[in-house]
C-alpha positions as CSV (number, residue, x, y, z in Angstrom):
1,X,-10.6,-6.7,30.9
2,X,-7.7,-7.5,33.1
3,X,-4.1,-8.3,32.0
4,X,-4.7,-11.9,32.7
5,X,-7.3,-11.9,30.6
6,X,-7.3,-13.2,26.5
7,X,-9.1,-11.4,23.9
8,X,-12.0,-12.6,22.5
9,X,-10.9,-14.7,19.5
10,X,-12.0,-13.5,16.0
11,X,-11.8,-17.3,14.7
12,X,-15.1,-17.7,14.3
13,X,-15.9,-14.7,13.0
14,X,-17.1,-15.5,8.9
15,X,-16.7,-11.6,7.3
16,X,-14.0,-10.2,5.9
17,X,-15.3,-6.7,6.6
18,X,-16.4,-7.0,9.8
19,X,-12.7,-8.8,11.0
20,X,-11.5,-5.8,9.7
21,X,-13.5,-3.7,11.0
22,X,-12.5,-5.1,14.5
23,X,-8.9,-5.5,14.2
24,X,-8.7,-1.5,12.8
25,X,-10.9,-0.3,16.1
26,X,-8.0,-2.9,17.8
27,X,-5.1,-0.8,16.0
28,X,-6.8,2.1,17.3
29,X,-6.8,1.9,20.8
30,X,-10.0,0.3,21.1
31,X,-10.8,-2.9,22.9
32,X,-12.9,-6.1,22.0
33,X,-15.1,-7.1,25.1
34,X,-17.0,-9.8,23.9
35,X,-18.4,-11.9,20.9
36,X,-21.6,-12.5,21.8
37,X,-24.6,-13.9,20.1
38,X,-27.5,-11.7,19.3
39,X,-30.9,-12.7,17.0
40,X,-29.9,-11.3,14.1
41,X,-25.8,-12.1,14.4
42,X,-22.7,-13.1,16.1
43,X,-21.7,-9.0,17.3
44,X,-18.7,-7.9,18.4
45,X,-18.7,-5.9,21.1
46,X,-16.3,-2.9,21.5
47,X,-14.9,-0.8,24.8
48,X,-15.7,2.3,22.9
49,X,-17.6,3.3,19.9
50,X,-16.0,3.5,16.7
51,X,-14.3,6.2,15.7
52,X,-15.4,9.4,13.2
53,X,-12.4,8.7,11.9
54,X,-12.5,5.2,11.3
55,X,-16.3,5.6,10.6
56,X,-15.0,6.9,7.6
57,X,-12.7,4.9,6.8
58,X,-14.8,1.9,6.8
59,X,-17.1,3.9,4.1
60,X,-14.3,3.9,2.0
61,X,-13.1,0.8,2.1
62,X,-16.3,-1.3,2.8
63,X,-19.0,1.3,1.0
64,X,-21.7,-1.3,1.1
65,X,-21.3,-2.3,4.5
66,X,-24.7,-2.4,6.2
67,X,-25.1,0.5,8.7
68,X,-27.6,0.1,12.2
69,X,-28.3,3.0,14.7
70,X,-30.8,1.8,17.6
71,X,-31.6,4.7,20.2
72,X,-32.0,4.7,23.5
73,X,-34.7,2.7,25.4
74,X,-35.3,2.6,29.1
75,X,-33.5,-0.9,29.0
76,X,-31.0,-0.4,27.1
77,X,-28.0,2.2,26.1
78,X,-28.4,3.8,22.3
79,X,-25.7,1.6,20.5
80,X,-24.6,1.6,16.4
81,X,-22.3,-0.5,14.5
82,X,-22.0,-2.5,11.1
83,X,-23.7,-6.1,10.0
84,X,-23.0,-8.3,7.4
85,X,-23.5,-12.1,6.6
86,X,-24.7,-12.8,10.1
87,X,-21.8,-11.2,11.7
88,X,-21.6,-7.2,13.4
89,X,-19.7,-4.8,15.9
């Protein structure tokens, strides 16, 4: 994303968790790409993957936060993250 570029607003995102998820990957040096619309929820997508560290902090602070893993395919990249109420990253 260039300098002249906003972030993605979180406004329409509707979960506590995963806002917080977001904004802590923010505060860590991470960067918020897009919100994008996928079958299952509105995702927010992230430069890097989270974090070990804040991996584990989410477990602690949101311990029934629902987990995904997808591996690779030939389309697309593996990718993981956290869903909840129609809302992810």
């Amino acid at each position: 994303m260039s300098a002249d570029e906003a972030a993605p607003s979180l406004d329409t995102v509707r979960s506590d968790a995963i806002r917080w998820v977001v904004e802590a990957a923010i505060a860590d040096g991470n960067e918020l790409t897009v919100l994008a619309d996928w079958t299952l929820a509105r995702v927010a997508h992230m430069r890097s993957g989270l974090t070990p560290g804040l991996r584990r902090r989410i477990a602690d602070r949101y311990p029934n936060l629902e987990f995904f893993a997808e591996p690779d395919t030939p389309h697309m990249a593996a990718h993981e993250g956290y869903i909840e109420n129609g809302f992810g990253v």
